[in-house]
N, C-alpha and C positions, 0 to 999 in steps of 0.2 A: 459555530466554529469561528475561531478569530480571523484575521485577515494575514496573520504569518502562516498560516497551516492552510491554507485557500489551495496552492499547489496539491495537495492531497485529494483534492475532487478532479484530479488530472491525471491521476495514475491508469496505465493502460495496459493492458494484457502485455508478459515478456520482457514487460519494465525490471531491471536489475536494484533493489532496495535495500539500502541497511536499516533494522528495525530498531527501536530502542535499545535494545535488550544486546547488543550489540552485533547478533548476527544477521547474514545476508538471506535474503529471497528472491525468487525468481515469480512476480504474480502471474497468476493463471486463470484468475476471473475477477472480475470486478462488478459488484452488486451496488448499485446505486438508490438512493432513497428516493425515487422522484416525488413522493408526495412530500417529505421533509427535506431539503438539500440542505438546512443549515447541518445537519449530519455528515459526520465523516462516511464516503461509501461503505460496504462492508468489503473485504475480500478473503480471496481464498491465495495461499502460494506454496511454492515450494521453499524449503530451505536448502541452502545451498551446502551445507556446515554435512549434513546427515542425509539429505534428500528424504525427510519424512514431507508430511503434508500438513499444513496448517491454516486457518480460519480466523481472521481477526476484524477489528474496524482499522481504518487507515490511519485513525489516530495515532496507530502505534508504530507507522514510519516515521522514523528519524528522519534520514533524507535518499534524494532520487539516486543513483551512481551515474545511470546512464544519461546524465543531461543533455547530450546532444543527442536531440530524438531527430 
């Protein structure tokens, strides 16, 4: 993982996210790779658009909303 996307081994349960793909999620678990970290973690969220449930790597966060944690 490059050194711009580094913030994404930062994401915390509750975190407010816009994805790529341009909609919003609300994550609700965060699965870390501790034997590999140069991996994006994986996570699990809600979206916010539909309130379905969704599963991805962190790669696919765009950016944080909530920046003041």
């Amino acid at each position: 993982m490059n050194e711009k996307s580094e913030w994404r081994n930062e994401l915390k349960v509750g975190d407010l996210v816009m994805m790529k793909h341009g909609g919003m999620a609300v994550i609700s678990e965060v699965i870390s790779h501790a034997a590999e970290p140069r991996y994006a973690p994986h996570i699990k969220m809600i979206y916010c658009d539909d309130g379905e449930l969704g599963s991805c790597s962190s790669y696919r966060v765009e950016r944080l909303m909530n920046e003041n944690r």
